[in-house]
N, CA, C and O of each residue as an XYZ file, in Angstrom:
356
protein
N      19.340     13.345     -4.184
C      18.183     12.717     -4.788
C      18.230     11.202     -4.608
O      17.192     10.590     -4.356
N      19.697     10.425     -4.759
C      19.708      8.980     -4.958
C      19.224      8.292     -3.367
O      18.928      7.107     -3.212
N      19.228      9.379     -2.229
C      19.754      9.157     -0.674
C      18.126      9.209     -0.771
O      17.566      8.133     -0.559
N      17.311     10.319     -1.065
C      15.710     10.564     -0.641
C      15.158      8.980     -1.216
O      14.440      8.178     -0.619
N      15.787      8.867     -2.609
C      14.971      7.343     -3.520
C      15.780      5.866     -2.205
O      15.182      4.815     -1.974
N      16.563      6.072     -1.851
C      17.241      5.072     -0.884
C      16.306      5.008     -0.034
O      15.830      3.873     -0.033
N      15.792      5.721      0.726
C      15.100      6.065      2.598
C      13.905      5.860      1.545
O      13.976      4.632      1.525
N      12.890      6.145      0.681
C      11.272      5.585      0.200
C      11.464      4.633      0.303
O      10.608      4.008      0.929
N      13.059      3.599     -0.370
C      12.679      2.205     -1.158
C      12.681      1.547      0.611
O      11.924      0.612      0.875
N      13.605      2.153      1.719
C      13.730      1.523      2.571
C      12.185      1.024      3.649
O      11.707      0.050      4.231
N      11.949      2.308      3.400
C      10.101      2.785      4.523
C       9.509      1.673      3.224
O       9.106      0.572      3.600
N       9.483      1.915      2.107
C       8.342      0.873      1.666
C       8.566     -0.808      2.276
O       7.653     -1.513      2.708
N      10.108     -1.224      2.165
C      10.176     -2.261      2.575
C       9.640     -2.596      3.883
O       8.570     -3.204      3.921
N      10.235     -2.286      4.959
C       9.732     -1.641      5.905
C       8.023     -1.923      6.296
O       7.547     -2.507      7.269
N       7.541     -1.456      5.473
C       6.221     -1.747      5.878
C       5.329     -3.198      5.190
O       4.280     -3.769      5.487
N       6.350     -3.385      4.178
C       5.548     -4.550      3.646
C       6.464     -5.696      4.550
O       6.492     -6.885      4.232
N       7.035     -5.263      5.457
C       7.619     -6.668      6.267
C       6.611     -6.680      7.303
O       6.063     -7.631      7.860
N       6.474     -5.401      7.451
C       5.181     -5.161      8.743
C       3.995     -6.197      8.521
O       3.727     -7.085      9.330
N       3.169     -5.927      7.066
C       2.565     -6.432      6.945
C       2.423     -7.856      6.768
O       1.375     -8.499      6.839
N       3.790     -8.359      6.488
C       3.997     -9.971      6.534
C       3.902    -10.188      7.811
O       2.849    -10.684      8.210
N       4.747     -9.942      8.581
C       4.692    -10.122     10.613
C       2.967     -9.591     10.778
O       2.424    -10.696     10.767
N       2.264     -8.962     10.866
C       0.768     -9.078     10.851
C       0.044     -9.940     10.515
O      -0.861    -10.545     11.088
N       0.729    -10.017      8.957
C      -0.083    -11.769      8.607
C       0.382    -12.734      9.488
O      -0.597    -13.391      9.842
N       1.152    -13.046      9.892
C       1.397    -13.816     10.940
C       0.964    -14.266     12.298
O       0.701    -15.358     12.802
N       0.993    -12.755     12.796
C       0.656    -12.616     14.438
C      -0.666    -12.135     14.506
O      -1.018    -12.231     15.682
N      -1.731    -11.579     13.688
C      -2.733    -11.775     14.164
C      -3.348    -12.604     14.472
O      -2.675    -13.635     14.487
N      -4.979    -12.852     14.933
C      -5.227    -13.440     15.164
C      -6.375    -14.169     14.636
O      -6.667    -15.337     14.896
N      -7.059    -13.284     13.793
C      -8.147    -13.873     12.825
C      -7.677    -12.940     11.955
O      -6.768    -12.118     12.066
N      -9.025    -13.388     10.379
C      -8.464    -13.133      9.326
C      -8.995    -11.911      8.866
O      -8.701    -11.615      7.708
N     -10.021    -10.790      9.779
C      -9.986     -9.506      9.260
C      -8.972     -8.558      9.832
O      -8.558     -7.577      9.214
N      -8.726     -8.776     10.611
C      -7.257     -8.043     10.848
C      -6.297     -7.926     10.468
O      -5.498     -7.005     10.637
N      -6.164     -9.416      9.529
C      -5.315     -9.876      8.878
C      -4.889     -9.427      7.554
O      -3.773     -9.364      7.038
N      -6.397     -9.044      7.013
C      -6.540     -8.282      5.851
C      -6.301     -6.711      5.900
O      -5.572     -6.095      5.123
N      -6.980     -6.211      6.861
C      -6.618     -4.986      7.298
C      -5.096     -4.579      7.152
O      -4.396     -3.861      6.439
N      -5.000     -5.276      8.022
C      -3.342     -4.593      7.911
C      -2.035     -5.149      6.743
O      -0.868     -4.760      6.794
N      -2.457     -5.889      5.984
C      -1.902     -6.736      4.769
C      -2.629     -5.344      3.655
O      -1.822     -5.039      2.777
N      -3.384     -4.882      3.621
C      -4.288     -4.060      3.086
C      -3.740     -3.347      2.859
O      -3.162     -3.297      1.773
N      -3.612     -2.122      4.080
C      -2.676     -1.141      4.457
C      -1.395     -1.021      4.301
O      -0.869      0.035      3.949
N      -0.839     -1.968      4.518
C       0.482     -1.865      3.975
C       1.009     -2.053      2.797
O       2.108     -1.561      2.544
N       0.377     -2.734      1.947
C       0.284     -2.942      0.496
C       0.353     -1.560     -0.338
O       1.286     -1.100     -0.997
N      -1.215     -0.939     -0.040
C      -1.721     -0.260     -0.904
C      -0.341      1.453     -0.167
O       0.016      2.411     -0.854
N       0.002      1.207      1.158
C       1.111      2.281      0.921
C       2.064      2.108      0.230
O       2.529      3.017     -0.456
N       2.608      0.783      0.264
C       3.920      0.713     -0.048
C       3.511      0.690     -1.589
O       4.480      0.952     -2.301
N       2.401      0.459     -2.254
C       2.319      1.118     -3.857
C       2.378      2.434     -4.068
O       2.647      2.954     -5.151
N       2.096      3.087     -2.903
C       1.727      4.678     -3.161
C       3.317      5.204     -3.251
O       3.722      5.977     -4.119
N       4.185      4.594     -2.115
C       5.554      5.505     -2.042
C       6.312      5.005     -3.167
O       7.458      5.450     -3.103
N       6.110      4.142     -4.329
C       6.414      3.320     -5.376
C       5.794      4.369     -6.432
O       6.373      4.546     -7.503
N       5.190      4.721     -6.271
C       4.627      5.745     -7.305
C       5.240      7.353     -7.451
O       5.337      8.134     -8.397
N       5.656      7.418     -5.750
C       5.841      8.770     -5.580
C       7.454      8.132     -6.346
O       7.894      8.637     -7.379
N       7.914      7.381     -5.876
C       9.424      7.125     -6.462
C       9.369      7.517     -8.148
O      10.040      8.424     -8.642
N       8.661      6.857     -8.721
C       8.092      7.051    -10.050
C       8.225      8.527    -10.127
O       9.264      8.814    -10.722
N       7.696      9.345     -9.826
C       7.098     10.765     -9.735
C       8.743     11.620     -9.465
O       9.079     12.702     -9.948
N       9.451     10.832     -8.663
C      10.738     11.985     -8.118
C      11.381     11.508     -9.873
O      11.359     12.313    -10.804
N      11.850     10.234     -9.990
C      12.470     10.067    -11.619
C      11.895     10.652    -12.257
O      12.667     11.153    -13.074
N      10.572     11.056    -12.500
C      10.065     11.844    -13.790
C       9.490     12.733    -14.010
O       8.691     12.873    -14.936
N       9.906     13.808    -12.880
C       8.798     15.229    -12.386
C       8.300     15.604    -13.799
O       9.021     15.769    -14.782
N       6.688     15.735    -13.737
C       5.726     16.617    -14.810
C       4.570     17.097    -14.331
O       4.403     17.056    -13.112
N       4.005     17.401    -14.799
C       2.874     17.846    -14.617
C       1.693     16.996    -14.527
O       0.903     16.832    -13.597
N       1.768     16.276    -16.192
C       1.315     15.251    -16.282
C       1.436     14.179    -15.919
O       0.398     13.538    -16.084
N       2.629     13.348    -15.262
C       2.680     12.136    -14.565
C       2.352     12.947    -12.932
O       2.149     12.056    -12.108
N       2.274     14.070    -12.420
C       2.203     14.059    -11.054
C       0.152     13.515    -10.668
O      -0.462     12.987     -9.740
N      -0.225     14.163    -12.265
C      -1.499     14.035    -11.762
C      -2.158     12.505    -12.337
O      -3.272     12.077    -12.037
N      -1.253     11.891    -13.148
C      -1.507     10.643    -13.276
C      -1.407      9.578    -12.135
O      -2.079      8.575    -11.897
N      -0.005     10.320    -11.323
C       0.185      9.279    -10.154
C      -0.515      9.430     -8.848
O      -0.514      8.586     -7.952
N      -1.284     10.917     -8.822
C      -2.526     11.140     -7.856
C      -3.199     10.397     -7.889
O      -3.332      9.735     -6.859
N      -4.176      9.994     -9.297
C      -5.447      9.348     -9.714
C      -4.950      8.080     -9.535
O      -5.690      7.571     -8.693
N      -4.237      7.406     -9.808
C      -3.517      5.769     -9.338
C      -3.207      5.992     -7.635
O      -3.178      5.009     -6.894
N      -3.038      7.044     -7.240
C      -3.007      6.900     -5.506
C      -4.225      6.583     -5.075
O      -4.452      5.522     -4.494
N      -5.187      7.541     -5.340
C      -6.368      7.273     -4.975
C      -6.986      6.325     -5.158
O      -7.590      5.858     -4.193
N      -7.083      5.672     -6.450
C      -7.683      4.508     -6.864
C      -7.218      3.313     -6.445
O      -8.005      2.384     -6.627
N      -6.136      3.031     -5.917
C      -5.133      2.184     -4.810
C      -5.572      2.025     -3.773
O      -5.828      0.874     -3.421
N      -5.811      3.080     -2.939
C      -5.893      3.534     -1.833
C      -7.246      3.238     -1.644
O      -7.606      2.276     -0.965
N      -7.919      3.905     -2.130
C      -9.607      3.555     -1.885
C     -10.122      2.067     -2.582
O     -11.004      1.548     -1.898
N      -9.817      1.426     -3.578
C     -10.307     -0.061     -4.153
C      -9.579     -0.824     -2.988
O     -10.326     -1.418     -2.210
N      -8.242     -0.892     -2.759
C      -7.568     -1.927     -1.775
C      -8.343     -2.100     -0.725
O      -8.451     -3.250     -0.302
N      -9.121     -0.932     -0.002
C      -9.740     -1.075      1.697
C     -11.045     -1.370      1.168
O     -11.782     -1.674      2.105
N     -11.728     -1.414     -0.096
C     -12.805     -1.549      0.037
C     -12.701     -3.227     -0.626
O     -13.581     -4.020     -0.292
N     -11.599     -3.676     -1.553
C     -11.650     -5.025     -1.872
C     -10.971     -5.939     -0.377
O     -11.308     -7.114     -0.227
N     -10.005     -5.254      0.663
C     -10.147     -5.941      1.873
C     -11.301     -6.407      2.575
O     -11.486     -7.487      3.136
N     -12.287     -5.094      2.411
C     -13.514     -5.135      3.838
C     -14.252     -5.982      3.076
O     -14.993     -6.663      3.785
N     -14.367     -6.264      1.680
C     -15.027     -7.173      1.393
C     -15.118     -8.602      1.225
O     -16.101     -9.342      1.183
N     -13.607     -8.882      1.117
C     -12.752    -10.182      1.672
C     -13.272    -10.704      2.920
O     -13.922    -11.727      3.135
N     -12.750     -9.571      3.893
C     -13.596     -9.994      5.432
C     -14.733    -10.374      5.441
O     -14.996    -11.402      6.065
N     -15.584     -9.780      4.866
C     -17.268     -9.560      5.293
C     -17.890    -11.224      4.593
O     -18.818    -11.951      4.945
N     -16.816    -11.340      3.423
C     -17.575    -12.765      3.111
C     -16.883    -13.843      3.507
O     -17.528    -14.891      3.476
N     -15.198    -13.946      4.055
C     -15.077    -14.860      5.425
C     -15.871    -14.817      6.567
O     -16.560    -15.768      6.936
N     -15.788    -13.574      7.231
C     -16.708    -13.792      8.392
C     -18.337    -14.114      8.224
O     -19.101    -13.970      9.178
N     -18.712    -14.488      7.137
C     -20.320    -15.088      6.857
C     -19.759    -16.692      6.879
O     -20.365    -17.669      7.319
N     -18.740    -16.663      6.416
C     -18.746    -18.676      6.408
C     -18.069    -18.866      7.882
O     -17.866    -19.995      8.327
């Protein structure tokens, strides 16, 4: 169990370095968001599932669904909207 919580905490890091080197190397700033976006809102999700392996229920599995989703779907839609009102100025 401690080895599975080791390899999440590692992949989450992992991707939020990704997303720092993206912020970096892209090249404008909706891409920038995009993928700062994406990697965020996973690396909350496998943070949750971590949550979920410490405290298997019933009730936290479907609490930490409804916080996946709501992560997952507000993050790409508060990105695209970031973009949409940089790329107007």
């Amino acid at each position: 169990m401690s080895i599975l919580i080791l390899l999440i905490i590692i992949l989450s890091n992992l991707f939020i370095i990704g997303g720092a080197l993206a912020l970096i190397r892209f090249p404008d700033s909706i891409s920038r968001l995009h993928a700062t976006g994406k990697a965020g809102s996973f690396c909350v999700i496998l943070l949750l599932i971590l949550v979920f392996i410490n405290n298997p229920s019933l009730y936290n599995f479907f609490k930490i669904l409804l916080l996946s989703f709501l992560v997952y779907f507000t993050s790409s839609q508060a990105a695209q909207l970031i973009a949409k009102a940089s790329y107007k100025n």
